[in-house]
C-alpha positions in Angstrom: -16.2 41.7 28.7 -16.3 37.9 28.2 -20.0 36.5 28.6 -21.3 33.9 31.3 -21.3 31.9 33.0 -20.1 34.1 36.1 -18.8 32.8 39.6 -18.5 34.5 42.8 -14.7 33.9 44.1 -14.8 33.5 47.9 -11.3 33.5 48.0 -11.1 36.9 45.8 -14.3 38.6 46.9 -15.0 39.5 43.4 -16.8 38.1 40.6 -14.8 36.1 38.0 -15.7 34.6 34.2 -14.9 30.5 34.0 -11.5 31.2 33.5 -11.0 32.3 37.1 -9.9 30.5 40.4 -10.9 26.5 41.4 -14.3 25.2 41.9 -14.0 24.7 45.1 -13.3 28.5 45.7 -16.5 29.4 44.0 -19.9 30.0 44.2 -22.3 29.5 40.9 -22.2 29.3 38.2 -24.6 32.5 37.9 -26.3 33.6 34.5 -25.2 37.5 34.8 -22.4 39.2 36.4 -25.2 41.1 38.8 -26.5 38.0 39.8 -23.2 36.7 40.9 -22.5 40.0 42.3 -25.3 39.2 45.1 -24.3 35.7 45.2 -23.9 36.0 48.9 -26.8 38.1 49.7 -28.6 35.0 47.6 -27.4 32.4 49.8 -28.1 34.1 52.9 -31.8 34.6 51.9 -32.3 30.8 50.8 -30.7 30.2 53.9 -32.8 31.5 56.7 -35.8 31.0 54.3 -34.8 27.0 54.3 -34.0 27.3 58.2 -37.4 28.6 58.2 -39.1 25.9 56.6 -37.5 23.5 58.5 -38.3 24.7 61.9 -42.4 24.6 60.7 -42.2 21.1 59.6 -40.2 20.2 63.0 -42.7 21.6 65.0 -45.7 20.9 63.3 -49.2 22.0 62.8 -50.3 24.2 65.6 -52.8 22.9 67.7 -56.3 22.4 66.8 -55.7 21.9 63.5 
């Protein structure tokens, strides 16, 4: 098996080496075939932990601080 970098194919729902489908079908480029593997689990976690982070700073401090 061909080493990294790996890319998850969102048109293929699989993992592919560089060789695989265009950029703009991809997500990566990931070190390890695992970690492109979970490439959408990944997202989804930095996600909601970004969305997260966003709504503290729009709402602020709480009060009395």
């Amino acid at each position: 098996m061909a080493d990294g970098p790996w890319f998850w194919c969102m048109k293929h729902n699989t993992v592919e080496p560089r060789e695989g489908c265009a950029e703009r079908h991809r997500l990566g480029p990931y070190e390890t075939r695992q970690e492109a593997e979970h490439a959408l689990q990944s997202v989804a976690e930095r996600e909601a932990r970004l969305s997260a982070e966003d709504k503290a700073w729009e709402e602020g401090p709480p009060p009395g601080r």
